[in-house]
KEZABA-174054 format. One record per residue (C-alpha): residue in one letter; x, y, z. Coordinates in steps of 0.05 Angstrom, whole numbers, padded with zeros to 5 digits, always signed. Example, Ala and Ser with C-alpha at 12.3 -4.5 7.8 and 13.67 -1.06 7.14 Angstrom:
BEGIN
A+00246-00090+00156;S+00273-00021+00143;
//
This chain:
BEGIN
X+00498+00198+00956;X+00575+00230+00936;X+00543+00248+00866;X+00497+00307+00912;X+00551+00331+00950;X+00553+00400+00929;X+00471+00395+00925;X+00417+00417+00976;X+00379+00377+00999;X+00301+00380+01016;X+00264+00330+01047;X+00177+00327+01058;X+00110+00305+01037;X+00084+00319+00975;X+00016+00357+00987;X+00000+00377+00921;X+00010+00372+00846;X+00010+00434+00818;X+00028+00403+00741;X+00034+00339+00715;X+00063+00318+00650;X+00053+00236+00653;X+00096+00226+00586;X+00162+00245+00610;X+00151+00259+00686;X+00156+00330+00686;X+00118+00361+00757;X+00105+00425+00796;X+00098+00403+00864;X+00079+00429+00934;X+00119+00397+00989;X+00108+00407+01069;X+00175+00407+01095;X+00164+00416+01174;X+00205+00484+01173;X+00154+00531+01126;X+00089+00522+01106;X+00104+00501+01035;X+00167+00494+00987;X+00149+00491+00911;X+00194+00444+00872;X+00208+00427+00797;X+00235+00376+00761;X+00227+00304+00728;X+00183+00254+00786;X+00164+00187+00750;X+00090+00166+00779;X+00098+00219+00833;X+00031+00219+00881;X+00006+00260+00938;X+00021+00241+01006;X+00095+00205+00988;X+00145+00231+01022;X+00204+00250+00981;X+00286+00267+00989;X+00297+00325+00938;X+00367+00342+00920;X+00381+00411+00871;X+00387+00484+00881;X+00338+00536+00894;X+00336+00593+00841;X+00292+00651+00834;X+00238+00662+00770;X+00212+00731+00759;X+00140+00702+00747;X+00140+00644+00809;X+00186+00669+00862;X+00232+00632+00889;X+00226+00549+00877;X+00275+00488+00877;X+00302+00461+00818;X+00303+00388+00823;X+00366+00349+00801;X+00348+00275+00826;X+00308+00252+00886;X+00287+00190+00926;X+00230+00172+00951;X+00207+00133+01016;X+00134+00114+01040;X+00097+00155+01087;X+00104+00137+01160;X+00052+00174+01199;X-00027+00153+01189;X-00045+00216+01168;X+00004+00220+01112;X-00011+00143+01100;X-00088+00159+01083;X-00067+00219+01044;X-00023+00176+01006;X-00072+00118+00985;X-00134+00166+00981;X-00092+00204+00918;X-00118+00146+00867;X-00044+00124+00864;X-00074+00046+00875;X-00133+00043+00839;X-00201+00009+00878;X-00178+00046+00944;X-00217+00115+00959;X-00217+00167+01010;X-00266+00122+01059;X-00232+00057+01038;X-00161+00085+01061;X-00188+00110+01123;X-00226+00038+01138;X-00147+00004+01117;X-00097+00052+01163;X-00159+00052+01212;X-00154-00034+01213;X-00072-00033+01215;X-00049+00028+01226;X+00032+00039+01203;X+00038-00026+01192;X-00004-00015+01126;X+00039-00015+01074;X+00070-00079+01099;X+00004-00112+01094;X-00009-00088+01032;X+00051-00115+00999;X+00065-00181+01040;X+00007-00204+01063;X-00050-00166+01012;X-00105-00221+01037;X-00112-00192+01106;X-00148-00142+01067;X-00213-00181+01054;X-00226-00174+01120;X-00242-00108+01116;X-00316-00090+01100;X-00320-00076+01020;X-00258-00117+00993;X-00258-00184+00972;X-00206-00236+00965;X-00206-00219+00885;X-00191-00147+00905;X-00151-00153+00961;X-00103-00183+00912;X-00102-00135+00855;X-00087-00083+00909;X-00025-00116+00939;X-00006-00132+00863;X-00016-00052+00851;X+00029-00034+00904;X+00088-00083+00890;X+00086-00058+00810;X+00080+00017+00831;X+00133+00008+00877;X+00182-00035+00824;X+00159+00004+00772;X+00180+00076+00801;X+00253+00047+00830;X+00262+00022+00746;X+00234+00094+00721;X+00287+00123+00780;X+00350+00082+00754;X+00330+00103+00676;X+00314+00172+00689;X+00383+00196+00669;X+00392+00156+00603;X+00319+00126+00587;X+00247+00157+00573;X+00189+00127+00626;X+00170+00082+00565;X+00228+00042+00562;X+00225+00036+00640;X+00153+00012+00635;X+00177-00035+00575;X+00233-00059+00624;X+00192-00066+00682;X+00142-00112+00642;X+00194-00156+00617;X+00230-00168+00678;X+00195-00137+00743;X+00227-00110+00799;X+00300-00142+00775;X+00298-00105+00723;X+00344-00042+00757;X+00399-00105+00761;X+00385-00132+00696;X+00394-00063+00657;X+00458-00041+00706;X+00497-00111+00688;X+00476-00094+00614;X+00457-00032+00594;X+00453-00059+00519;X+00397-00115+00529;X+00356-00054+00515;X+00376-00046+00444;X+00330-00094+00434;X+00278-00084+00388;X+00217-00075+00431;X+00254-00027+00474;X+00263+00023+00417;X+00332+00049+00444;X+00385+00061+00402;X+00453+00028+00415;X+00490+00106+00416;X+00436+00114+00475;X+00450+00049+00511;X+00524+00062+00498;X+00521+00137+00539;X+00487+00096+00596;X+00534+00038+00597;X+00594+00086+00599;X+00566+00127+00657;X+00556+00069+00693;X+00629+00039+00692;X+00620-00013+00632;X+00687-00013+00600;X+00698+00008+00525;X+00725-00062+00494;X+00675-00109+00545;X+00642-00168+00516;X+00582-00135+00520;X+00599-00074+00484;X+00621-00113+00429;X+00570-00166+00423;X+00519-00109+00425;X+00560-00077+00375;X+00559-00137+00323;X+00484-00149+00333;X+00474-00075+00320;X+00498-00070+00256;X+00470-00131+00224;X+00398-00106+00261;X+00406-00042+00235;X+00421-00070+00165;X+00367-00116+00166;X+00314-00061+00189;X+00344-00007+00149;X+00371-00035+00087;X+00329-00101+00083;X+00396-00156+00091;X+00385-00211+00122;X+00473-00230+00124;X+00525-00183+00112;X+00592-00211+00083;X+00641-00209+00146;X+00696-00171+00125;X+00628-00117+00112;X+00607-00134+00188;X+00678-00131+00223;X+00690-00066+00190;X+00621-00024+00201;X+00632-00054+00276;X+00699-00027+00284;X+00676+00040+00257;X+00617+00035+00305;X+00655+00009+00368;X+00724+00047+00349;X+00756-00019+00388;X+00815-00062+00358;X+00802-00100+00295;X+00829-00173+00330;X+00776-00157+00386;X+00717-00149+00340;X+00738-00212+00306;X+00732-00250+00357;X+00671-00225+00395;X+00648-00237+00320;X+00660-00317+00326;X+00649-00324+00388;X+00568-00310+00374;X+00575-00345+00317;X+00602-00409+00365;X+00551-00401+00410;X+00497-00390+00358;X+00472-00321+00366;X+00497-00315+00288;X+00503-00357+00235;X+00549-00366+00183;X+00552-00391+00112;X+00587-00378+00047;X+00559-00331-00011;X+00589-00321-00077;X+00654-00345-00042;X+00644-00297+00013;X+00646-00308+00084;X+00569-00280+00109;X+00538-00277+00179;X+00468-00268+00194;X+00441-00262+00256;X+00412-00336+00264;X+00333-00315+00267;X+00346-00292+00197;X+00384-00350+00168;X+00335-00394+00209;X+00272-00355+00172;X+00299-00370+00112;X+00316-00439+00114;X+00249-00452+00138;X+00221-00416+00076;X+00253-00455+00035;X+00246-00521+00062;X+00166-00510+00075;X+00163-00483+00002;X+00189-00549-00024;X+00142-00588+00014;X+00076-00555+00008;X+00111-00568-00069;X+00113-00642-00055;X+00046-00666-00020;X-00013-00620-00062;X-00062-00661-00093;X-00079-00658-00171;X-00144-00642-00184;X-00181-00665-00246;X-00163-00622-00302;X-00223-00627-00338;X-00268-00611-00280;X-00237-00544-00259;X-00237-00524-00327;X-00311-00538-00329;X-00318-00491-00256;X-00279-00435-00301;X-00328-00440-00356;X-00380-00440-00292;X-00349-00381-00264;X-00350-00338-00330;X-00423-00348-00351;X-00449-00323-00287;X-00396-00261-00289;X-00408-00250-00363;X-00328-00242-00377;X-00282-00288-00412;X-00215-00302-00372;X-00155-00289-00419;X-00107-00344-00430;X-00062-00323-00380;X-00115-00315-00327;X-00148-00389-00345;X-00071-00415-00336;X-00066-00374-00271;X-00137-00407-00243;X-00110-00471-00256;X-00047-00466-00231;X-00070-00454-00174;X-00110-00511-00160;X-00063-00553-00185;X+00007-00524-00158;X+00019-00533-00080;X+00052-00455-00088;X+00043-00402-00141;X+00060-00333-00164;X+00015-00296-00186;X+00051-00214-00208;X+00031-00163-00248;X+00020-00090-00265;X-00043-00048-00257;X-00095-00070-00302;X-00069-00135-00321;X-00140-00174-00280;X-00110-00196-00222;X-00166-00181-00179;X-00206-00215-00234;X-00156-00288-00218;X-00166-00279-00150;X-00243-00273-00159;X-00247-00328-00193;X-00194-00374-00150;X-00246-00358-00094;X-00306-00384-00129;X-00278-00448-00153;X-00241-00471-00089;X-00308-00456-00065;X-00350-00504-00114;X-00284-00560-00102;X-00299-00563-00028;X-00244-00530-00001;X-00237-00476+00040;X-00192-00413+00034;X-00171-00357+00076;X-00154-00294+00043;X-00101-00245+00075;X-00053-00190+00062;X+00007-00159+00100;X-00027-00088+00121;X-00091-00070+00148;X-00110-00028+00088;X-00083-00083+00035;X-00135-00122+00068;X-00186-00082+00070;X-00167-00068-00007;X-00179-00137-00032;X-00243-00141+00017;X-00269-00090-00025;X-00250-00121-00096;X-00273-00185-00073;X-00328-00174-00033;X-00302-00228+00014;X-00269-00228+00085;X-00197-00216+00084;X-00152-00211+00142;X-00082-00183+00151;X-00020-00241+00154;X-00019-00220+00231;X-00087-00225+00251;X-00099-00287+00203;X-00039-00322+00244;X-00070-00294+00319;X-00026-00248+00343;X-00016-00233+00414;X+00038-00213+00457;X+00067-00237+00525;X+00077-00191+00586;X+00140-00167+00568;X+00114-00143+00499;X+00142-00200+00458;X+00105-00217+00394;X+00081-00285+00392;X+00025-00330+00338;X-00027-00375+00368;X-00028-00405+00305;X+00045-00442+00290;X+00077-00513+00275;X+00038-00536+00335;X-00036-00499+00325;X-00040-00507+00243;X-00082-00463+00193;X-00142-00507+00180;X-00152-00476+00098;X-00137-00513+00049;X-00121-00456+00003;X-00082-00381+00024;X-00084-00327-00010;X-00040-00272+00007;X-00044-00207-00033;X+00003-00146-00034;X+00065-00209-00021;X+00120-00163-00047;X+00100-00134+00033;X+00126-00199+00061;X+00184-00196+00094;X+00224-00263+00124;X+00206-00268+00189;X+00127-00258+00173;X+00133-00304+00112;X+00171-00364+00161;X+00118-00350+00208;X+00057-00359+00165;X+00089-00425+00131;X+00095-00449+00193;X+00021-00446+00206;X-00003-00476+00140;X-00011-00550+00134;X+00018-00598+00091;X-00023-00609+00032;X-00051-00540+00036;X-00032-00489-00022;X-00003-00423-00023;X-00023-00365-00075;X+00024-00308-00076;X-00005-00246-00108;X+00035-00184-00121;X+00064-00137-00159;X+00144-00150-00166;X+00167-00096-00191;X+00148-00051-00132;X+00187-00029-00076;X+00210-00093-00033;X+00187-00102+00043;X+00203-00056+00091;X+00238-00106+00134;X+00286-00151+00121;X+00294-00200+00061;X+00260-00201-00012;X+00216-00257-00013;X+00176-00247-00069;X+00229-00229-00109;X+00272-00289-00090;X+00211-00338-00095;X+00206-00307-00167;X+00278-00307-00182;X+00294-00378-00163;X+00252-00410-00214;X+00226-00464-00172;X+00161-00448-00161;X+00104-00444-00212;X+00099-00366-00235;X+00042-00335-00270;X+00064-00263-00298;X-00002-00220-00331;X+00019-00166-00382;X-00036-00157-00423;X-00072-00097-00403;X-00153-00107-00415;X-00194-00052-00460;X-00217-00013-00403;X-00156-00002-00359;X-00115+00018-00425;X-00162+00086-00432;X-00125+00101-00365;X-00064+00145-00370;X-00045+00121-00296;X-00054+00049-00329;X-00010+00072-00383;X+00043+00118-00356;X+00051+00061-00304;X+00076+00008-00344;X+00119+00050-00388;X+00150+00083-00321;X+00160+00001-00310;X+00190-00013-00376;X+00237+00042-00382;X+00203+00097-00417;X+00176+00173-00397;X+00102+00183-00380;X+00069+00229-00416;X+00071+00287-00379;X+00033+00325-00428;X-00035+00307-00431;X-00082+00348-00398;X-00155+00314-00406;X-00148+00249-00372;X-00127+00222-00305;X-00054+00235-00297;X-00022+00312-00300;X+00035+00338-00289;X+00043+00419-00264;X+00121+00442-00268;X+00140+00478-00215;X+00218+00502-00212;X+00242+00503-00142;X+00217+00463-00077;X+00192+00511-00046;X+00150+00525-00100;X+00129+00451-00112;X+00104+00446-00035;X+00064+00511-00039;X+00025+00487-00097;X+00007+00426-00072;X-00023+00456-00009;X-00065+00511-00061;X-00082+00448-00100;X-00111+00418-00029;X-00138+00474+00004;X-00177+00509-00064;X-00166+00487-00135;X-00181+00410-00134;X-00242+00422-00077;X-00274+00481-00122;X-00271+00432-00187;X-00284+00375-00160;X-00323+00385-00089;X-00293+00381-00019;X-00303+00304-00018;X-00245+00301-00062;X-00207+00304+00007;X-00236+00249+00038;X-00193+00205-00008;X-00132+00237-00034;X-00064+00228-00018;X+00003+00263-00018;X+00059+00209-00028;X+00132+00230-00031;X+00191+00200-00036;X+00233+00224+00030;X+00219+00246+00093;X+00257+00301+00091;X+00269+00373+00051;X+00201+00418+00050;X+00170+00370-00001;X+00181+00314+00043;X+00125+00283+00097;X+00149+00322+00157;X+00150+00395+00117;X+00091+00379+00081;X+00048+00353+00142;X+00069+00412+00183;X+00043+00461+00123;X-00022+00416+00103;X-00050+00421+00177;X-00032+00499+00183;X-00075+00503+00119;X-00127+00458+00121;X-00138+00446+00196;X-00108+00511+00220;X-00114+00529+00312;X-00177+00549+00321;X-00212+00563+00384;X-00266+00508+00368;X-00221+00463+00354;X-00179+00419+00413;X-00112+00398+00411;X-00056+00360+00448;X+00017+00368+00441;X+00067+00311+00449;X+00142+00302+00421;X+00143+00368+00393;X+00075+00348+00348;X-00001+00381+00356;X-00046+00335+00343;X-00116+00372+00336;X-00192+00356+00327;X-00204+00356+00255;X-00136+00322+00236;X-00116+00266+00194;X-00071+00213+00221;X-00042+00153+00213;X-00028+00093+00256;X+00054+00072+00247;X+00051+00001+00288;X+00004-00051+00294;X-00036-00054+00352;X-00086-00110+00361;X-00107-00086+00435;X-00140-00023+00411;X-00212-00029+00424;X-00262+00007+00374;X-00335+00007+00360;X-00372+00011+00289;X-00449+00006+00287;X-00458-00016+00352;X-00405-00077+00348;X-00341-00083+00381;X-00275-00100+00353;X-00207-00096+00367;X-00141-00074+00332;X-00106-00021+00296;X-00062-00035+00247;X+00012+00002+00218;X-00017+00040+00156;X-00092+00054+00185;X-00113+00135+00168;X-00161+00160+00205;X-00187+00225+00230;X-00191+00262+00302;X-00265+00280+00312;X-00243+00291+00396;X-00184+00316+00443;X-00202+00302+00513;X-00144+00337+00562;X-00188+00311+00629;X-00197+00245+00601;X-00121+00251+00567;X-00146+00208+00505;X-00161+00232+00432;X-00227+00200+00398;X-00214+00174+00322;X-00250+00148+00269;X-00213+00098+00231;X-00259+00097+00177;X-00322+00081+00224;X-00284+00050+00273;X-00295+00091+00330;X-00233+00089+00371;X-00199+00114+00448;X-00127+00130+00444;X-00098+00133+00514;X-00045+00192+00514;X+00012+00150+00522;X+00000+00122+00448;X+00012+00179+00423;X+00080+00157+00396;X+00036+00098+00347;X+00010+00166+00318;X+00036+00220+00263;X+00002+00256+00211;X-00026+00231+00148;X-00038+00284+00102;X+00029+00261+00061;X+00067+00197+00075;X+00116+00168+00050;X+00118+00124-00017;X+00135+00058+00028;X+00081+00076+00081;X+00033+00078+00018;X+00047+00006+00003;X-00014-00035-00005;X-00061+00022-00005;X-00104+00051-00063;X-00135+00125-00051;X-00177+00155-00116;X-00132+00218-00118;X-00049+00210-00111;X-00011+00276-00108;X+00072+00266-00121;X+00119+00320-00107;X+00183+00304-00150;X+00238+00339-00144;X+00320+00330-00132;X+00309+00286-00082;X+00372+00241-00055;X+00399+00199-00115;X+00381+00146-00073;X+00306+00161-00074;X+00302+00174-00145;X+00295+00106-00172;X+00243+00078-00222;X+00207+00027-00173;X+00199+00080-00123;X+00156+00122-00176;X+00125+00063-00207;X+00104+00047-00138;X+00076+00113-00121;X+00038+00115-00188;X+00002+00053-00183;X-00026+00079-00115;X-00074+00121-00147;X-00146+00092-00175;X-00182+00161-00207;X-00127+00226-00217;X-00052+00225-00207;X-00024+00295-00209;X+00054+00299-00205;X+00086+00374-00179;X+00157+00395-00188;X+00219+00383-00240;X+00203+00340-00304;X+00279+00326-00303;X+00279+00282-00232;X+00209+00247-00261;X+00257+00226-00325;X+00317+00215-00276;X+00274+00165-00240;X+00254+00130-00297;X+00323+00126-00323;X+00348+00110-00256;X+00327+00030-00258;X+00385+00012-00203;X+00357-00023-00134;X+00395-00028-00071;X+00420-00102-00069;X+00394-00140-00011;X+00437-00184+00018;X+00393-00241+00012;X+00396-00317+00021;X+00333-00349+00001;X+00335-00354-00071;X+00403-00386-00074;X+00377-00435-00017;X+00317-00448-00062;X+00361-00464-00124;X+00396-00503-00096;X+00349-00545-00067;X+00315-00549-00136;
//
């Protein structure tokens, strides 16, 4: 123990939790030491309990409020010896299934040789009165977790919150203290959530050298992660890779070059040549999209050709009994496909998509086959549900998600468990990124066909690739592109001002007796203060307070006080304000509070939730919903996702952040009836055409844009897109 050397040094039993903060380990603690009555302690105690007896190292100081306490540095614990202490320990509810009586009836049965039982030999248990084999087992497999679990959350304390210890401890148990101290840098991982500049810090302080292999293959992987999640490439060119590394690592060039190709050797990367560039990619990317491609071209080669005649009699069908006629383009698009084994299907707003995918449904229907209808988000689902008034699932839930111990993602549905449709439809597909669109054409069977609905011309997916785009681009697959606008939708000024946004031209921003307004504003500040008056009294005192239910502040950044941070901060003080009827909980620096509006940022499919009596399961990344409870005994909040009733468990509190403004990409797939845009001098960066176009086409009823006229025309004129390093349409040209 050299590192608490110049430390004191308290050892005893913990008799009582004063305070206990279970997201980052924070306690007040009572602790009987043998030489005073009590000493009170402070400090961080991962899954701390009553009765444990603990080794305390830090310094005493003295608080003007408290008196004098000891401020905890780092500590170590060790099981209670005596029986006393023993009973203490397991009545606290540390093991759950083993109460006051039950603890006594245990130490009574083996005395101090209790916790040995317990963890080697958990079925002597059963012979105790009141325990079966069943829970004689889950006991001993309490104990041995609790035990691993606080020696991880002890090693990490320094470097890691107690959720990446959990996440460590699920994916490899007790080893995983060895595990993380050979390799700090495993945890960069994605579903540990830790940055590499974070794993780096720990690595150094525990003796890793700066130019080890695993520095630097952590390094390489890094960057092209981070590029793929950040910037949507799926390779980088190398000299691009070698020199963001070296920035990164600050090691020597030759070094990074070969750590470089010696995961490409060993297959951890790829690489391939672009344009006459060397590229790498890490290989789940290349691998995604050569599976794309390949599976493209064969759902291409083995659909079956229906009978032209008799699908065009179903469309003549299909319009009587919906009293429309289907414009040319629509007829070709419902043929197409039938016929194709993939299509396209893009367009703007109003251009009758929904109206295709209607009637797509009904005639697969009347052919005999089935269909399954999906889209990348829960609300994009739940969208097209609406319009189609048929089931739709999203991608993940259509392919059975579910996830192993160690929190890996995995499908039940695959190359091995096949989609049994014979037709899928996925809306919203400009959503897709490559590793969910390799993943669900691995589940679809050969022979089956693949509709693609979306809008190209929005923003591209969040993570990594451009599928639709590519698909699109490479010509090799049977595209349907709608640009007339029908009647109705062209009395729409959203309708209107959204194509023209698309094809290069200014809105008209001065109009004021239709559906889309504009209200110049000439600072920020300014532009954020009258969208909050627009929320809290002008648009509820014209148009009723259920005008709120389903409006939506989209802006372009996160950041500046018109971005989703600012703005959610000032919405909540306005129109959900403290109040001494009102609950709240406060986590990472955020109140959440009974009456708020939130939004779910990850998809969860172990959520359970209740609407009308019937039980369901999973909340999804995008999901807004409100807080109608804050429960500090129970530590859960109560939300209604839209009449799914639903428990969150404090420590999910990080899948949560307000929703009374999100961001333009987080709006992706959604439609609300009322779309509020600050716009502004944002970063050139966010001040792009698609970005608007995208944000516009959100809204169904009113679209009311705040701020400078100048950025709206700057956006519009401003028709560049970050290139993607991409692979898949060159692959699929060239397979053509």
């Amino acid at each position: 123990m050299n590192e608490n050397k110049e430390l004191e040094k308290l050892t005893g039993v913990v008799e009582r939790i004063v305070f206990q903060n279970k997201e980052n380990g924070y306690a007040v603690i009572e602790i009987e030491t043998g030489e005073a009555e009590y000493e009170t302690i402070f400090g961080t105690f991962p899954l701390i309990s009553e009765g444990e007896v603990i080794a305390a190292y830090g310094t005493f100081v003295n608080s003007p409020k408290y008196g004098r306490q000891f401020k905890v540095e780092t500590y170590e614990k060790q099981l209670p010896r005596s029986k006393d202490m023993i009973i203490k320990y397991l009545s606290s509810g540390t093991i759950k299934g083993i109460g006051p009586a039950m603890a006594k009836k245990i130490v009574g049965r083996f005395g101090d040789q209790t916790f040995d039982v317990i963890e080697n030999n958990p079925e002597w248990l059963a012979d105790i009165n009141g325990i079966s084999e069943d829970r004689a087992k889950k006991i001993g497999d309490q104990f041995r977790d609790q035990n691993g679990l606080r020696n991880v959350m002890l090693f990490c304390s320094d470097f890691f919150s107690p959720s990446v210890s959990v996440r460590a401890f699920k994916r490899w148990g007790s080893s995983a203290v060895e595990v993380i101290r050979a390799d700090p840098y495993v945890l960069c991982e994605e579903n540990f959530g830790v940055s590499f500049e974070k794993a780096d810090k720990a690595a150094a302080a525990m003796g890793h050298p700066n130019d080890s292999d695993e520095r630097l293959f952590a390094g390489i992987k890094y960057v092209l992660n981070y590029n793929a999640e950040q910037n949507g490439h799926t390779y980088l060119p190398y000299d691009k890779l070698a020199k963001a590394t070296d920035q990164l690592l600050n090691t020597d060039t030759e070094k990074t070059a070969e750590a470089i190709n010696t995961l490409i050797d060993t297959g951890v990367c790829s690489k391939e040549k672009y344009d006459g560039r060397v590229c790498v990619s890490l290989k789940k990317y290349s691998d995604a999209e050569k599976y794309i491609c390949g599976k493209l071209r064969l759902l291409e080669g083995t659909t079956v050709i229906a009978d032209e005649k008799n699908i065009n009699r179903a469309i003549d069908t299909c319009e009587y009994e919906e009293g429309i006629t289907y414009a040319p383009m629509q007829r070709k698009a419902i043929i197409k496909s039938i016929n194709s084994g993939v299509m396209v299907l893009t367009g703007g707003p109003g251009t009758g998509k929904t109206t295709v995918i209607r009637a797509i449904i009904k005639i697969i229907s009347r052919l005999g086959m089935r269909y399954a209808l999906a889209a990348p988000t829960g609300r994009a689902a739940k969208r097209i549900s609406e319009a189609t008034s048929e089931e739709a699932k999203t991608i993940h839930r259509l392919l059975e998600v579910s996830y192993t111990e160690g929190d890996r993602q995995q499908f039940i549905k695959c190359k091995t468990n096949l989609l049994t449709e014979d037709v899928i439809i996925i809306d919203e597909a400009s959503m897709i990124d490559v590793l969910l669109m390799s993943a669900l054409l691995e589940a679809i069977k050969p022979g089956a066909k693949l509709v693609l609905i979306g809008d190209a011309d929005q923003l591209p997916s969040v993570g990594a690739g451009n599928v639709l785009d590519d698909i699109i681009r490479s010509d090799t697959v049977e595209t349907i592109h709608l640009t007339k606008i029908f009647r109705q939708a062209e009395q729409s000024l959203i309708v209107t001002n959204a194509h023209d946004i698309n094809e290069g031209r200014y809105p008209d921003l001065q109009t004021k007796n239709n559906d889309f307004f504009f209200l110049p504003r000439q600072s920020e500040e300014e532009t954020a203060e009258t969208i909050t008056q627009l929320c809290k009294y002008r648009l509820p005192k014209k148009y009723g307070e259920e005008i709120l239910d389903n409006l939506q502040i989209i802006t372009p950044t996160r950041l500046s006080c018109c971005g989703v941070e600012a703005l959610n901060v000032r919405l909540q003080a306005s129109l959900n304000p403290p109040s001494v009827n009102k609950k709240e909980k406060k986590a990472r620096g955020v109140v959440f509070r009974e009456g708020d509006k939130v939004m779910q940022i990850k998809n969860n499919y172990d959520i359970v939730w209740i609407k009308d009596e019937v039980e369901g399961s999973g909340i999804y990344n995008g999901d807004v919903g409100k807080i109608i409870k804050v429960d500090n005994a129970a530590e859960e909040l109560i939300i209604d996702f839209e009449g799914r009733i639903t428990e969150y468990d404090y420590s999910l509190l990080d899948e949560l952040e307000h929703a009374y403004a999100v961001t333009v990409h987080k709006s992706q797939g959604s439609e609300y009836n009322t779309v509020i845009i600050p716009a502004f001098r944002f970063s050139k960066r966010l001040l792009t055409r698609n970005l608007l176009y995208t944000a516009v086409t959100r809204a169904q009823q009113m679209v009311i844009i705040v701020g400078d006229a100048q950025a709206v025309c700057d956006m519009v004129d401003n028709d560049r897109q970050t290139k993607r390093y991409t692979s898949l349409c060159e692959r699929l040209s060239d397979f053509s």
